[in-house]
C-alpha positions as CSV (number, residue, x, y, z in Angstrom):
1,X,5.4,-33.8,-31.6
2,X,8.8,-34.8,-32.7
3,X,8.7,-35.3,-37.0
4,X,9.4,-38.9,-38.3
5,X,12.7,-38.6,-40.1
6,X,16.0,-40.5,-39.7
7,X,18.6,-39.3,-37.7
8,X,21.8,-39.1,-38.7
9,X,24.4,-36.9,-36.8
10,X,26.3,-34.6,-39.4
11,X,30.0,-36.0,-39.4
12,X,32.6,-34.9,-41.0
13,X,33.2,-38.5,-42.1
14,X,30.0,-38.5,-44.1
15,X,31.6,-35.7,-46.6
16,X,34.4,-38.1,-48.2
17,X,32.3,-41.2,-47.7
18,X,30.0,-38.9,-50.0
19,X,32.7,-37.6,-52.4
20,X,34.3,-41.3,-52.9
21,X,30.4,-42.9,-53.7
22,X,29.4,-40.3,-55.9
23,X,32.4,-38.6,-57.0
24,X,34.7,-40.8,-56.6
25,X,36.9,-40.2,-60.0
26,X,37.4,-36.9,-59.3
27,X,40.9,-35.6,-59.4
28,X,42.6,-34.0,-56.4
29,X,45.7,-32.2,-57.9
30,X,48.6,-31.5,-55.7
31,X,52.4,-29.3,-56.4
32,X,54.1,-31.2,-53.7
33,X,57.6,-30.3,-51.6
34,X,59.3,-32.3,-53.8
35,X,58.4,-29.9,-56.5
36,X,56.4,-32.6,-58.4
37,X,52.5,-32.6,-59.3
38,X,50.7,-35.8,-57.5
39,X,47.4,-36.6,-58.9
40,X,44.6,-39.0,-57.7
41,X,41.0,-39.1,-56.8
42,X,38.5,-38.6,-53.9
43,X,38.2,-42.6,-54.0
44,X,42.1,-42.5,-52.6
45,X,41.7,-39.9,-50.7
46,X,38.7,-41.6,-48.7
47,X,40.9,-44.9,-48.4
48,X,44.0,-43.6,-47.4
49,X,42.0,-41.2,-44.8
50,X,40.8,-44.5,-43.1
51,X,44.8,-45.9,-43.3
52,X,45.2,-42.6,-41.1
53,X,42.2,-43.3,-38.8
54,X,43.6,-46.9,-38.4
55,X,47.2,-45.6,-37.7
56,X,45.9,-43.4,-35.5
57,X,44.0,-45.8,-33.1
58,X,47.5,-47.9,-33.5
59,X,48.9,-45.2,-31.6
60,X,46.2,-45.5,-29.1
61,X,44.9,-41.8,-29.4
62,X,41.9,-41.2,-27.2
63,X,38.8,-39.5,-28.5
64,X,39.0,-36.0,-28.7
65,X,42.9,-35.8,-28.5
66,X,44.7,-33.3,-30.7
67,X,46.5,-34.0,-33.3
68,X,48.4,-31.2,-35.3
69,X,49.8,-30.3,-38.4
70,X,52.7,-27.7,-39.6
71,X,51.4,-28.1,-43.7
72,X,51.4,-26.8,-46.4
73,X,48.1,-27.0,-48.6
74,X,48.3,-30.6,-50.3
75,X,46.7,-34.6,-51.1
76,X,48.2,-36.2,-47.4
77,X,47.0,-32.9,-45.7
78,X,43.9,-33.2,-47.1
79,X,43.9,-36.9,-46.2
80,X,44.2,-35.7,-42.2
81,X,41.2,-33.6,-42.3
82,X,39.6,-36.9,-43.0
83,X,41.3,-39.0,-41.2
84,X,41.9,-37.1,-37.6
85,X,38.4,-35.8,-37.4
86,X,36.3,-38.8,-38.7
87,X,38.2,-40.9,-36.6
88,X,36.7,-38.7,-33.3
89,X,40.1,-37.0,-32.6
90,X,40.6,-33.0,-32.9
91,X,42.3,-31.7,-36.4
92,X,44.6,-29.0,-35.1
93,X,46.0,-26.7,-37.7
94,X,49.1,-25.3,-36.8
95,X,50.2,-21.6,-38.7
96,X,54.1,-22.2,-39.9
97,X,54.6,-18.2,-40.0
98,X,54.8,-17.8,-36.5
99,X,57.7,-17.6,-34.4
100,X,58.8,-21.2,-32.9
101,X,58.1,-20.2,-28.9
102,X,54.9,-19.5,-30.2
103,X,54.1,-22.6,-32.0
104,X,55.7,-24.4,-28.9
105,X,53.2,-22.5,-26.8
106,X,50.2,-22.7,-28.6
107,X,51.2,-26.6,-28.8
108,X,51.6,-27.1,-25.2
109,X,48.0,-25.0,-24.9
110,X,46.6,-27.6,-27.2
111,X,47.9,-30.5,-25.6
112,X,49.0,-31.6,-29.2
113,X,49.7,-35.5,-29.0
114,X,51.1,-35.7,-32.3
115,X,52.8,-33.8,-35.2
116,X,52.8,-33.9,-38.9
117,X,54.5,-31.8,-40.9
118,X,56.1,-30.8,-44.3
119,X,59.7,-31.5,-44.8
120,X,59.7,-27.8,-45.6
121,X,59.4,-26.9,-42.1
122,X,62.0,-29.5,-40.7
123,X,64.1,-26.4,-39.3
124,X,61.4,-25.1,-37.6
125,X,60.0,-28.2,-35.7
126,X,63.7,-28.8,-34.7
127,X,63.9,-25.1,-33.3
128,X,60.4,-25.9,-31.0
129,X,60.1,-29.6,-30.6
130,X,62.3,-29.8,-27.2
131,X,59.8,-27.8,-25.7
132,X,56.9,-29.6,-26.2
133,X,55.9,-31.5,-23.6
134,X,52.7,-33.3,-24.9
135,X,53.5,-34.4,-28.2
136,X,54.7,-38.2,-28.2
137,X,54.7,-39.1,-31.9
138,X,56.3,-36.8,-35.0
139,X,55.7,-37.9,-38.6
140,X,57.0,-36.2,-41.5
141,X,54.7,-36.0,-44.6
142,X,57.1,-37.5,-46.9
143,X,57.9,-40.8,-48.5
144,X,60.0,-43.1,-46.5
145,X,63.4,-42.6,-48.3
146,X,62.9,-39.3,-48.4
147,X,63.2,-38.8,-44.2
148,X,66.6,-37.6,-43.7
149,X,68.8,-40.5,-41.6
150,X,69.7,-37.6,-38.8
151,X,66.7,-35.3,-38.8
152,X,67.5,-34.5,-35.0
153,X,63.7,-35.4,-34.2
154,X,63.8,-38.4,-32.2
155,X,61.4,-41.1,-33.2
156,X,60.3,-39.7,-36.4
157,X,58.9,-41.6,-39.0
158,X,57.3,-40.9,-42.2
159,X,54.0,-40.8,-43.2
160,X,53.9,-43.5,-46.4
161,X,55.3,-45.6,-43.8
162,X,53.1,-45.0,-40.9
163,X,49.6,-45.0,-42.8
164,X,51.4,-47.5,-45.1
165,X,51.5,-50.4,-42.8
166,X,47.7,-50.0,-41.8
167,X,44.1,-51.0,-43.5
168,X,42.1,-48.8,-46.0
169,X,38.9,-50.4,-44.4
170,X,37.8,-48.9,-41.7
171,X,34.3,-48.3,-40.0
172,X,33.8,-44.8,-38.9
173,X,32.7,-44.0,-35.5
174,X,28.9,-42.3,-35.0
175,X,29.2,-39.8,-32.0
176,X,27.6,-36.6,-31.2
177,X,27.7,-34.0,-33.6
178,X,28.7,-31.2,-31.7
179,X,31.7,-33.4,-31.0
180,X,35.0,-31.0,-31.4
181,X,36.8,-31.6,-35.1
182,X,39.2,-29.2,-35.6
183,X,40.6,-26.4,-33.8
184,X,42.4,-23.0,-34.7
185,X,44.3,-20.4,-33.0
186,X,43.6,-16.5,-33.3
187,X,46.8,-14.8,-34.6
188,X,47.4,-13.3,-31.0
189,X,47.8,-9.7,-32.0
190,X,46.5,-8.8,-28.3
191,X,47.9,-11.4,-25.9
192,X,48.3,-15.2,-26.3
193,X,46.3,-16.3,-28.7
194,X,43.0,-18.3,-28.0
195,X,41.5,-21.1,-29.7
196,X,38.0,-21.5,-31.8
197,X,37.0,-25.4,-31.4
198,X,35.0,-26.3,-34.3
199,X,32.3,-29.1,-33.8
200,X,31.2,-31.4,-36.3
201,X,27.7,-30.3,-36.4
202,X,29.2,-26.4,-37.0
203,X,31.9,-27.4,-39.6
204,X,29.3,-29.2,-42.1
205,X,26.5,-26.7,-41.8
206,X,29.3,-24.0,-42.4
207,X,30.0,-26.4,-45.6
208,X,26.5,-26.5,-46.7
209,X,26.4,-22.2,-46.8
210,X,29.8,-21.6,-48.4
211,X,28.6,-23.9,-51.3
212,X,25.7,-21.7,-51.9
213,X,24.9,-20.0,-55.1
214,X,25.2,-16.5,-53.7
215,X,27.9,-17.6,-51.5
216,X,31.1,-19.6,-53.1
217,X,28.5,-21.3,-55.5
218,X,30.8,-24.5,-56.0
219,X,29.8,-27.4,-57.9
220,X,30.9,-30.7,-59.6
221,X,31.9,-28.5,-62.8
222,X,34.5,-26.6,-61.0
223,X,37.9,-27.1,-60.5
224,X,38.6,-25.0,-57.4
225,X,42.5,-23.6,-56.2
226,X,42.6,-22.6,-53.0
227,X,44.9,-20.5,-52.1
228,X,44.1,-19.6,-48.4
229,X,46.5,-21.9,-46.2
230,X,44.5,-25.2,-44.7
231,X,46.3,-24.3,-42.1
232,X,44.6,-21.6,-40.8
233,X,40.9,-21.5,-40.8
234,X,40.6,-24.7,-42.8
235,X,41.2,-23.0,-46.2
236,X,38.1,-21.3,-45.2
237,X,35.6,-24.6,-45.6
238,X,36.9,-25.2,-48.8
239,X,38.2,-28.5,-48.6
240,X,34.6,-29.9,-46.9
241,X,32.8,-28.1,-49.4
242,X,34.4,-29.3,-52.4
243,X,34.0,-32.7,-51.1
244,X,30.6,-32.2,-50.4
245,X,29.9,-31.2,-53.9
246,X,32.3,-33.3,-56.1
247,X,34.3,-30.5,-57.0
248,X,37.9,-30.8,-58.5
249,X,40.7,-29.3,-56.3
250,X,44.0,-28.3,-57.3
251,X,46.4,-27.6,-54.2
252,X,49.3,-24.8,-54.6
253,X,51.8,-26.2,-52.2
254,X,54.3,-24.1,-51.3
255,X,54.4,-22.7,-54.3
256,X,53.2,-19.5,-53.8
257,X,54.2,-17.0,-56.3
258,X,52.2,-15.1,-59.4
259,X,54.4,-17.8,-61.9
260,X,53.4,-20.9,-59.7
261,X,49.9,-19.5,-59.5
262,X,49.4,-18.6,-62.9
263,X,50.8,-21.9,-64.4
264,X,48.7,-24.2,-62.3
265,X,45.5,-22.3,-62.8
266,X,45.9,-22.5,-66.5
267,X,47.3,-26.2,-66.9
268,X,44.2,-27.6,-64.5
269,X,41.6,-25.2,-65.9
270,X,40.9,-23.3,-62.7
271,X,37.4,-21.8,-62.6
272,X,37.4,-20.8,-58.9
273,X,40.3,-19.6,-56.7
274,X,40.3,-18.3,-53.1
275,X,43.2,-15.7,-51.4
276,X,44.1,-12.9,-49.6
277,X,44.8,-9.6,-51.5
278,X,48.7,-10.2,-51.1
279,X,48.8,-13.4,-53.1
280,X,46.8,-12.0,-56.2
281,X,48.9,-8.8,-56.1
282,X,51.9,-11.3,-57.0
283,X,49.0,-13.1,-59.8
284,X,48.2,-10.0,-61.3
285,X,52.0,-8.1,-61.6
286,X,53.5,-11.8,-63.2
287,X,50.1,-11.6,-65.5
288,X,50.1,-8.1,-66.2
289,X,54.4,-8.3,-67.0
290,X,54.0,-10.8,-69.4
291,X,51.3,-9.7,-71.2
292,X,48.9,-13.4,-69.8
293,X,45.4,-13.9,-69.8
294,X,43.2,-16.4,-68.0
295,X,41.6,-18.8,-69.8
296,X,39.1,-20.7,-67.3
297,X,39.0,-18.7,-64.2
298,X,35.7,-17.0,-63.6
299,X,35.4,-16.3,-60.4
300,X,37.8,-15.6,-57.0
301,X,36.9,-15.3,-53.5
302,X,39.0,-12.6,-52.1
303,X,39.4,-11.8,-48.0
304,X,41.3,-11.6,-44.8
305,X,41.9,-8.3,-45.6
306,X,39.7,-5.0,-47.3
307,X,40.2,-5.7,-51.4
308,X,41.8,-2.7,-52.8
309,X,39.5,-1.3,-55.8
310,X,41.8,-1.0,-57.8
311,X,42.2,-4.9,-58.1
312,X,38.7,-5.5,-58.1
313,X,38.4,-3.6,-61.5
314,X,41.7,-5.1,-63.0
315,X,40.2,-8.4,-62.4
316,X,36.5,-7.8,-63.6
317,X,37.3,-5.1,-66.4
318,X,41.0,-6.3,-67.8
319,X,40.6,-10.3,-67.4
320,X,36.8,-10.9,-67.5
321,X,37.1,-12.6,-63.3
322,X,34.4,-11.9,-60.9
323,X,35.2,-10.7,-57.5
324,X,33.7,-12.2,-54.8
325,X,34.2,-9.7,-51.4
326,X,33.9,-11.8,-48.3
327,X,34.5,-11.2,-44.6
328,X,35.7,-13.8,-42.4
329,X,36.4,-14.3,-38.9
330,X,38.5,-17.4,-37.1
331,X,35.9,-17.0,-34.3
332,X,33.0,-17.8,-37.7
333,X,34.6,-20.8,-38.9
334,X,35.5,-18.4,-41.1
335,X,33.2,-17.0,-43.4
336,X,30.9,-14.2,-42.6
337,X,29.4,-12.2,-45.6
338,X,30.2,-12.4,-48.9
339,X,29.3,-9.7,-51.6
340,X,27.0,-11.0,-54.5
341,X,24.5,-8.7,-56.3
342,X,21.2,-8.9,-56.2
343,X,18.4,-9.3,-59.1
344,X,17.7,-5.9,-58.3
345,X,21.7,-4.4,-58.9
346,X,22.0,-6.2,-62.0
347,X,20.7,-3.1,-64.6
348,X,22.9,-1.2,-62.4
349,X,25.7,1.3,-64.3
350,X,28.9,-0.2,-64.1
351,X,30.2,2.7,-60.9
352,X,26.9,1.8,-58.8
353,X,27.4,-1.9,-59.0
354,X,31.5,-0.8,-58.1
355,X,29.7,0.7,-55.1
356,X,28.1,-2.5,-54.1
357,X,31.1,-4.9,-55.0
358,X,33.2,-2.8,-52.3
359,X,31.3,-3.9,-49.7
360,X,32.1,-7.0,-47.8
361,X,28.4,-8.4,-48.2
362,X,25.8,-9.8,-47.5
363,X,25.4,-12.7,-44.2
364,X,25.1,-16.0,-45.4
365,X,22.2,-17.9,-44.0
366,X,23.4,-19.6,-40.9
367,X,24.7,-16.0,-39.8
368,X,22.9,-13.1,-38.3
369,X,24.6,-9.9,-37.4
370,X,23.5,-6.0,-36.4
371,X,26.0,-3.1,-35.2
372,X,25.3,-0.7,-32.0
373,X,26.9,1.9,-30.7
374,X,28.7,2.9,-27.6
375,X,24.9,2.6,-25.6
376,X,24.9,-0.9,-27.1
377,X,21.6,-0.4,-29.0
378,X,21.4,-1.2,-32.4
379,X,22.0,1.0,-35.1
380,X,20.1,1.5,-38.6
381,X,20.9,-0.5,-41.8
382,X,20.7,2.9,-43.6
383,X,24.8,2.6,-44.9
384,X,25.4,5.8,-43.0
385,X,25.3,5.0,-39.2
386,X,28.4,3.0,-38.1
387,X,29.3,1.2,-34.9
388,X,30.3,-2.6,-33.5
389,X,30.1,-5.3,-35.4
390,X,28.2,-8.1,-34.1
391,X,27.2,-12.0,-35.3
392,X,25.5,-15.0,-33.4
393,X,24.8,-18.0,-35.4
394,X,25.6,-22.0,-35.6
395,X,29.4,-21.3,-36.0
396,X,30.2,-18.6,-34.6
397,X,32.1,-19.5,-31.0
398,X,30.7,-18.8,-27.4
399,X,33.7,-19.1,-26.0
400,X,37.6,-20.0,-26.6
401,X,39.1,-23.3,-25.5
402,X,40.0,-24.0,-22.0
403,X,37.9,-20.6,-21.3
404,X,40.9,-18.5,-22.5
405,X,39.8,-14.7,-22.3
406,X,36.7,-15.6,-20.4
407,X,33.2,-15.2,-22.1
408,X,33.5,-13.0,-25.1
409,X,29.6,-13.0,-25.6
410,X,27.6,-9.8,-24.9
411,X,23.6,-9.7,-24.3
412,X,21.1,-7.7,-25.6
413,X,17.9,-6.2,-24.4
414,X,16.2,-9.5,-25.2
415,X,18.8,-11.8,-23.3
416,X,20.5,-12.7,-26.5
417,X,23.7,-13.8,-26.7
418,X,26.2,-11.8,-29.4
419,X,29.6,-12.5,-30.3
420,X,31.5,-8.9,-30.6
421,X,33.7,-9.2,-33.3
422,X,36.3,-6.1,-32.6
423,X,35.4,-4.6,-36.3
424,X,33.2,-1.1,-36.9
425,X,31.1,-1.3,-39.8
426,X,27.9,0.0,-41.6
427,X,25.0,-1.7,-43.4
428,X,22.8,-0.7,-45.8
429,X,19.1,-1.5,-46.7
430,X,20.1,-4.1,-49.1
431,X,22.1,-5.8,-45.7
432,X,25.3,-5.0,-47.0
433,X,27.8,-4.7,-44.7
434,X,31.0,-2.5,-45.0
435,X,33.8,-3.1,-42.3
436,X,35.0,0.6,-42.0
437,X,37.8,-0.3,-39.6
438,X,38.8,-2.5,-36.5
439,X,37.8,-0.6,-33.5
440,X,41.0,0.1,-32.5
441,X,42.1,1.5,-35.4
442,X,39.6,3.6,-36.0
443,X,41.0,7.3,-35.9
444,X,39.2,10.4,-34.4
445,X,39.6,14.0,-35.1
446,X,37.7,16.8,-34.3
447,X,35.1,14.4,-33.1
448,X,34.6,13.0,-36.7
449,X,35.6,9.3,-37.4
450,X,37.9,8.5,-39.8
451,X,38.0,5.2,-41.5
452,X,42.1,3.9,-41.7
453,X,40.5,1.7,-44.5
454,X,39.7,3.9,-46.6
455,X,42.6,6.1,-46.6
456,X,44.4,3.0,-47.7
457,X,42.7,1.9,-50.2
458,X,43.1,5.4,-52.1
459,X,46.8,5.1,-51.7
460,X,46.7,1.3,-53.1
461,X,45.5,2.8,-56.2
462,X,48.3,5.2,-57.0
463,X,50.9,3.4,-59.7
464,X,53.7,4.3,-57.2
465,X,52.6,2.6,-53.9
466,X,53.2,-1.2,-53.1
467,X,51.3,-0.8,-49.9
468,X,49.9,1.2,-47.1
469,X,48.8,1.6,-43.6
470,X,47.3,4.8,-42.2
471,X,47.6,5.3,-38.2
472,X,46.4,8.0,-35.9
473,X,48.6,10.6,-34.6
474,X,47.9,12.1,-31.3
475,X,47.2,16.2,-32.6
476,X,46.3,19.0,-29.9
477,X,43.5,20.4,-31.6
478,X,42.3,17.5,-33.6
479,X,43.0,14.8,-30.8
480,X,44.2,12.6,-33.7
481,X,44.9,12.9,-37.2
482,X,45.2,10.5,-40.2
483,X,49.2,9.8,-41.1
484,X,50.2,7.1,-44.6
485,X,52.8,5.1,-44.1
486,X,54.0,3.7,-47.2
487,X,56.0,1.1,-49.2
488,X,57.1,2.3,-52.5
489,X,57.1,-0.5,-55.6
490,X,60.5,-1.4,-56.4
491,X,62.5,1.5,-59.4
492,X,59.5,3.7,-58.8
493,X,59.5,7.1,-56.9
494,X,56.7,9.5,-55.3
495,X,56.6,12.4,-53.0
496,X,54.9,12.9,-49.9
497,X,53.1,16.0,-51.6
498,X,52.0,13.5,-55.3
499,X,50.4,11.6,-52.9
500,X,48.4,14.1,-50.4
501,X,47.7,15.7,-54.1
502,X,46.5,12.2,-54.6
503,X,43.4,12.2,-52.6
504,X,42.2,15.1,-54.0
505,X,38.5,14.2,-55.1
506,X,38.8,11.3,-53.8
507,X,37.7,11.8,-50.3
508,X,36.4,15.1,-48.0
509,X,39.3,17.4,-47.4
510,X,39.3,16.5,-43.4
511,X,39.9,13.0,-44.3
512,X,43.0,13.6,-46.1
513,X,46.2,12.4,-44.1
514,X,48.5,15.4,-42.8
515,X,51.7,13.3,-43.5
516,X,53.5,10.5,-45.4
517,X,56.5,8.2,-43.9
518,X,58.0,5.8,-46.4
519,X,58.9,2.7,-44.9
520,X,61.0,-0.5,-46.6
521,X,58.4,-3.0,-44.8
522,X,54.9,-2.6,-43.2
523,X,55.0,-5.4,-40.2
524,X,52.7,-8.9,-41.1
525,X,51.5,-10.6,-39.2
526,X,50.8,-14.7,-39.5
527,X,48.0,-14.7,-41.8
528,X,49.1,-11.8,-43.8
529,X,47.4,-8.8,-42.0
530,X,49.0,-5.3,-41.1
531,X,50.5,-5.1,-37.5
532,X,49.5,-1.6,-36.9
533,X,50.6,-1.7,-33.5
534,X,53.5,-2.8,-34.3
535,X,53.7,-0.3,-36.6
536,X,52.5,2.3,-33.5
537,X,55.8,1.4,-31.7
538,X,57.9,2.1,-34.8
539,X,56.8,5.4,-34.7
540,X,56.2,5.9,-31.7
541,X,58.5,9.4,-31.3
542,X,57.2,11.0,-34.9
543,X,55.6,13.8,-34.4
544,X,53.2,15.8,-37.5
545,X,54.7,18.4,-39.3
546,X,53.9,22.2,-37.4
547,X,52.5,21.0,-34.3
């Protein structure tokens, strides 16, 4: 027996349709290119998403064809999330910090039919665009006196002009909802990168989770900066979710420095921002230098990488924010866990809830996961045992576009399909997870694991150190041992013994790395994260002290 409710496929189309009915005065704040703040409301961005699905079928795209932005977080990208994948075509976000042959590659891969793109990244598309072979149409996200009379692109045309000339009305197509919406490229660390194809259905039940209380908990009162690029991951869901909820966003632009940051989060009364540790690191040294405090900000989502304690307490104990831990995954749409107490951590002392806070969190509803060891049996949430990582749920990928990499799933006992996501981690009773490493990076000695993790966050926390990576040096009794390689902050100084003294108390005595290399620059890669093998090469000929 089938129950007798009405069916309505969930569209990404139905979010601003939403946002424009019921929230439709809601302002969408944006630092543009040009260096000027735009301002308008969800009712614009709903009509001038439907002048993008109408220029869009002028260009006779085909359902399902790719249509791919190099952007910067901002109103007219906004307007193509929208726009490309209510219209039935595939939003694909395209990551400006990689190399141009790699853009050209992963655009060929895609079968990208058009590009838009910042004026920002001009020089870029004109170092990659002659060796793209499916793109046909290049539009520059710019007014149309402000597209340069020779921009060596040929046929380029801006974007005022092209959505410009078209309809706001538009009727929105009803298809499937596991029809693809967006797509997003791994960051390739290990061979070409692959692609996760989002689906309509995945991208608004992702929406519904983030929005949850113990989740991102956003609402109509909140006026949300995200900082994590919508061009890689889709700002993490934040864009659908704020639609789906009414809530004000406030878009950084380029503009991404501690200054930038600061000012905008205090002139549009931020209460919610999103990042990566490397962006609030720049927040917090502008803050801290001028002697600022917040005035609206309550609460950030921090990921992508392990959150250093030490900048978890600076924002809860010096400027009153609450850190939200979270784990993400391009393969999960992003998001993962995220750390929120429970009722029962609340008369916690300040230290144990620190404990918890650590911890990249609990799943969300929508995600299940377990780790297993090398037998592939699962392991016990007891927050001691450690071993793979692995997640099934409605966006999580079973497998990469065009079958890149074959099938990443993995079956249990019960014929269950699991998606191995490459990180080691514990879980308590509680469910909290705790991603003690990737499992390559994990570093063994003496047949005891040691977490590289760890060992970096310690060194984050000394005055001295701007940042740090610990490897694993091949040793011939220990097999390998724990080595810090570090970046010193600018005018200050610290010895290779200070900091070994460093971790004194801190951690077990066989944990404790056996050398220290000072480096100018730690390799990132695209979306921020360490290249530690990368980092392997550069080192490769060191050898520890007395062995």
């Amino acid at each position: 027996m089938l129950g007798l409710m009405q069916s309505e496929p969930l569209l990404i189309s139905s979010l601003i349709d939403f946002a424009e009915r019921h929230h439709g005065g809601v302002e969408i704040v944006s630092r543009r290119v040009e260096g000027d703040i735009h301002r308008y409301t969800y009712k614009d961005v709903a009509a001038r998403s439907r002048q993008v699905a109408n220029a869009l079928d002028a260009m006779k795209l085909a359902q399902g064809d790719r249509v791919a932005t190099l952007a910067w977080n901002g109103y007219r990208h906004l307007e193509l999330y929208f726009g490309v994948s209510g219209s039935g075509r595939v939003l694909h976000t395209l990551n400006p910090r990689l190399a141009p042959d790699q853009i050209a590659w992963i655009a060929n891969h895609a079968g990208d039919q058009v590009l838009c793109f910042d004026m920002t990244f001009l020089p870029l598309v004109k170092a990659f665009h002659s060796k793209c072979k499916t793109i046909r149409h290049y539009v520059a996200l710019c007014d149309a006196d402000k597209l340069p009379a020779d921009s060596g692109i040929p046929g380029l045309i801006s974007y005022e002009a092209w959505i410009g000339a078209q309809s706001s009305s538009y009727r929105w197509p009803s298809f499937d909802e596991n029809t693809a919406s967006s797509m997003c490229y791994t960051s390739g660390t290990t061979g070409n990168p692959k692609a996760a194809l989002y689906s309509h259905r995945s991208t608004l039940l992702h929406a519904y989770a983030a929005a949850l209380p113990d989740v991102m908990c956003m609402s109509a009162r909140d006026a949300i900066l995200p900082v994590v690029p919508m061009f890689h991951v889709n700002a993490w869901g934040i864009p659908y979710s704020a639609a789906m909820t009414g809530a004000k966003l406030v878009f950084p632009g380029p503009a991404m420095d501690g200054k930038s940051i600061y000012e905008l989060m205090e002139t549009e009364k931020v209460s919610f921002a999103a990042g990566v540790p490397t962006v609030w690191q720049m927040l917090l040294a502008h803050m801290q230098a001028g002697g600022l405090r917040f005035s609206t900000l309550k609460r950030t989502v921090i990921g992508g990488s392990a959150c250093p304690p030490a900048m978890i307490e600076t924002f809860n104990e010096k400027y009153g924010v609450e850190v939200l831990h979270a784990w993400r995954m391009t393969e999960m749409s992003p998001l993962g866990t995220l750390c929120t107490l429970k009722n029962k951590h609340l008369d916690l002392p300040a230290d144990e809830k620190m404990k918890i806070r650590l911890k990249q969190g609990r799943a969300i509803y929508g995600v299940d996961m377990k780790i297993v060891g090398d037998d592939g049996k699962e392991l016990p949430w007891d927050g001691v045992a450690f071993g793979d990582l692995y997640v099934r749920g409605p966006w999580v990928v079973r497998e990469y576009f065009k079958g890149e990499g074959g099938n990443p799933l993995v079956k249990d006992e019960h014929g269950v399909d699991w998606f191995p996501t490459g990180d080691v981690a514990t879980i308590d009773a509680d469910g909290y997870m705790q991603i003690t490493d990737r499992s390559k990076d994990v570093i063994k000695s003496g047949g005891e694991w040691i977490s590289s993790i760890d060992i970096e966050n310690i060194a984050v926390a000394h005055p001295a150190v701007a940042m740090a990576a610990c490897i694993g040096v091949k040793h011939p009794k220990w097999d390998e041992r724990p080595v810090l390689v570090v970046v010193k902050k600018p005018g200050m100084e610290v010895t290779t013994a200070e900091l070994i003294q460093f971790y004194q108390g801190k951690t077990a005595k066989w944990q404790v790395p056996d050398d220290v290399v000072f480096v100018d620059a730690i390799p990132l890669g695209a979306t921020g994260k360490m290249l530690k093998t990368r980092l392997r090469e550069m080192l490769k000929d060191y050898r520890l002290p007395n062995t």
